[in-house]
C-alpha positions, -999 to +999 in steps of 0.1 A: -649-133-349-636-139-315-618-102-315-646-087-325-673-102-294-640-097-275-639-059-280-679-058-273-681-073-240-654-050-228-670-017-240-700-033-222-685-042-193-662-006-191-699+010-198-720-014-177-693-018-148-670+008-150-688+038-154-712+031-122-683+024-103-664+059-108-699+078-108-697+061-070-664+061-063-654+093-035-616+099-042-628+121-074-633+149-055-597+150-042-579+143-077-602+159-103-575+161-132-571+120-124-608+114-123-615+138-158-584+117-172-602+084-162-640+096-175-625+102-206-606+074-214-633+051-204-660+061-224-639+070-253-620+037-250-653+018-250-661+040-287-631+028-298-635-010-287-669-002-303-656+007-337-623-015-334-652-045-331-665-041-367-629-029-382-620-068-367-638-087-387-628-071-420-592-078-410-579-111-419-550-129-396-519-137-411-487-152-399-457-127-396-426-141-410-396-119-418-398-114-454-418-083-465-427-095-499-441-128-479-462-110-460-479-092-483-484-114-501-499-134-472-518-109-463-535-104-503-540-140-505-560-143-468-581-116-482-591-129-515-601-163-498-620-141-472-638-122-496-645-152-522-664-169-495-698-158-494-703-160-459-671-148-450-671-115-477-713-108-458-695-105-425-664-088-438-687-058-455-706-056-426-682-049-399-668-027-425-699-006-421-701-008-386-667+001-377-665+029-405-697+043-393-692+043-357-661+062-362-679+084-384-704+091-359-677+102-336-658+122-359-692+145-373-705+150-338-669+161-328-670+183-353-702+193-351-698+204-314-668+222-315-686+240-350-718+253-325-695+257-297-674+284-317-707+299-330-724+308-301-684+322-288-690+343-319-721+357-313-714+362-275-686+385-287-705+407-311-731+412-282-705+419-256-690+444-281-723+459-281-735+458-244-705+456-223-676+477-214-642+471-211-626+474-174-589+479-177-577+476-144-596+442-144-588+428-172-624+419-176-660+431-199-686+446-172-722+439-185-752+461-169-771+433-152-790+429-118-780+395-108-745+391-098-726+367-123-692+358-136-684+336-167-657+335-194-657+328-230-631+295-236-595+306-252-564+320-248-571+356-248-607+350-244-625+377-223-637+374-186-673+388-179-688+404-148-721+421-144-725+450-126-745+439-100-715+415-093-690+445-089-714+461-065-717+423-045-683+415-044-652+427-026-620+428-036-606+390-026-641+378-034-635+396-071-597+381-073-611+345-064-636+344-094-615+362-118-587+332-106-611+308-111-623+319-147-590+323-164-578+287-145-607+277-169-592+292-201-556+284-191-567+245-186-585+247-220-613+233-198-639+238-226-623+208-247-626+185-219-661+194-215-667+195-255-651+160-261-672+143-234-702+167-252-694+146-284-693+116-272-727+119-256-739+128-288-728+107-306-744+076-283-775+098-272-790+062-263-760+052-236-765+068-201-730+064-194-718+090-221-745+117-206-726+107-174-695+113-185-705+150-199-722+157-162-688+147-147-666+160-165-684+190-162-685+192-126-649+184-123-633+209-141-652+233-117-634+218-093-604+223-106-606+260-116-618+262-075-586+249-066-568+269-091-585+298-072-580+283-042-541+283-044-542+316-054-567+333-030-578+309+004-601+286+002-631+300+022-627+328+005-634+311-030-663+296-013-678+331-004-673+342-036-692+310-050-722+319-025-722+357-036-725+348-070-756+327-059-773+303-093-771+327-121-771+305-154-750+322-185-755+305-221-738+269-218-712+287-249-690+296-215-675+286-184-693+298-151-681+303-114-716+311-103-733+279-111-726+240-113-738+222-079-730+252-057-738+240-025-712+210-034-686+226-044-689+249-011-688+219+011-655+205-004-641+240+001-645+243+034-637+204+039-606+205+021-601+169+015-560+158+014-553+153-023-542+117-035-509+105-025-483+104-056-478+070-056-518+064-058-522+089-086-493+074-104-508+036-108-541+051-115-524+067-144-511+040-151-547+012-150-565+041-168-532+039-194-538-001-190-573-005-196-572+024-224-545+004-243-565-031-236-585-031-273-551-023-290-535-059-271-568-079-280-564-066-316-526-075-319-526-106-298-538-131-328-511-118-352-485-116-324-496-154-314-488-164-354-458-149-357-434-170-377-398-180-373-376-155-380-360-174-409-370-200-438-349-225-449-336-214-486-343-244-513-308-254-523-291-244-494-265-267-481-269-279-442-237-289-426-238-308-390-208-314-370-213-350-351-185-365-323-171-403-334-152-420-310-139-454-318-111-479-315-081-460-333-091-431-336-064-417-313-068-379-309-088-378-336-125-368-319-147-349-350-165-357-381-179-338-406-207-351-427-225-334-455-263-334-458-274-322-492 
């Protein structure tokens, strides 16, 4: 019982706490890949602490000795007596449940997600077959539009789209900076960062902090692909590019340069904050590592805190103790033997 309250006031105090403090928190902006690494594994460790609450109470604790056979057998006789209580077997069930269907929540709206998401891929395809043209010397699909717009479909492999009214708008860095910044999208597979943190949100539609995490996550693997463009173009011209393009607003089924907070992501163009010292990024790698590993320690610590000597006395077994007797004529004579059985 005290695991399981255990690993629901930290998933409320990582969702409570935590998730308002990196939604203020300023250094984001200069270490995306960091701050997309620490979104994600807050909010998914606080699903897991979720589901690892209700799994806890199911589980009984034994003590660890280094027999095998003791062990299990332990462990089958902790949960008969668990189960045979009434109270005990009520509680058992229910965290069952919980844990089985939290997790189960998570894994259909994973799937679920991803399913849509390769849907609407599908059926962007066929229409592009049907409406676009293929530009060779661009590597790219040109679609007959009037706004100007860029986007690509997720994937290895995956087409880049322009409209035509983009060709006519852009020049040719301007055209090299978004084309950078679409396939830094499909070479950072950004579209399963953005589709995990989709899932999530899903699956707690109730929790603000999950719709959070999607926004952010969102927003910060824009930044990246800007300074994947960035390092291959200059950095005002990526943000020209980003203002040509204006606010067009593709089918959320791809990855767009044109919209996403424009006016934003211009600013920390042209601002070009320093990126995070090594050292910094290392140890937040490492709390985000800490705190994500956290509900696995709080899980293990009662069984570790019951673990047994590492061997039993054998019935039978002979114990010999050596004692030192000294007394009047013993000479050299300084040991004793004596024979416990």
């Amino acid at each position: 019982m005290i695991v399981a309250i255990a690993l629901l006031v930290y998933a409320v105090v990582l969702l409570a706490a935590g998730v308002p403090a990196l939604a203020r928190a300023r250094w984001p902006d200069r270490a995306p890949r960091l701050a997309v690494f620490a979104w994600l594994g807050m909010t998914g460790t606080a699903a897991a602490s979720i589901a690892l609450s209700g799994l806890a109470l199911a589980v009984p604790q034994v003590r660890i000795t280094a027999s095998l056979m003791r062990l299990i057998s332990a462990s089958e006789i902790a949960l008969r007596t668990q189960f045979l209580d009434p109270d005990d077997h009520v509680l058992a069930v229910a965290g069952s449940l919980f844990g089985v269907a939290v997790l189960g929540r998570v894994c259909w709206c994973t799937a679920r997600t991803m399913a849509l998401a390769r849907l609407a891929r599908r059926r962007y395809r066929r229409g592009l077959a049907m409406a676009g043209r293929v530009d060779d010397k661009l590597g790219a699909i040109i679609v007959d539009h009037d706004e100007p717009a860029a986007w690509c479909l997720p994937g290895g492999g995956a087409p880049v789209v322009l409209t035509s009214s983009a060709l006519e708008t852009l020049d040719a860095e301007h055209l090299a900076a978004v084309l950078a910044h679409e396939r830094a999208h499909q070479r950072g597979r950004h579209h399963v960062l953005v589709g995990i943190a989709g899932s999530l949100s899903a699956a707690f539609p109730r929790l603000s902090a999950f719709r959070r995490t999607h926004e952010h996550v969102a927003w910060l693997v824009e930044l990246l692909a800007d300074d994947a463009a960035a390092a291959a173009c200059s950095r005002l011209t990526v943000a020209e590019a980003i203002l040509a393009l204006g606010a067009a607003s593709p089918e959320p089924a791809v990855l767009h340069a044109s919209t996403h907070y424009t006016a934003a992501r211009v600013r920390r163009l042209l601002a070009a904050p320093p990126a995070l010292r090594r050292p910094v990024s290392v140890a937040g790698i490492l709390a985000i590592t800490a705190l994500s590993a956290f509900p696995l320690a709080v899980l293990a610590a009662p069984t570790v805190a019951l673990i047994g000597p590492a061997r039993s006395p054998v019935p039978g077994q002979h114990v010999r103790a050596s004692t030192r007797h000294v007394g009047p004529g013993s000479g050299s004579h300084a040991g004793q033997t004596a024979e416990d059985e």
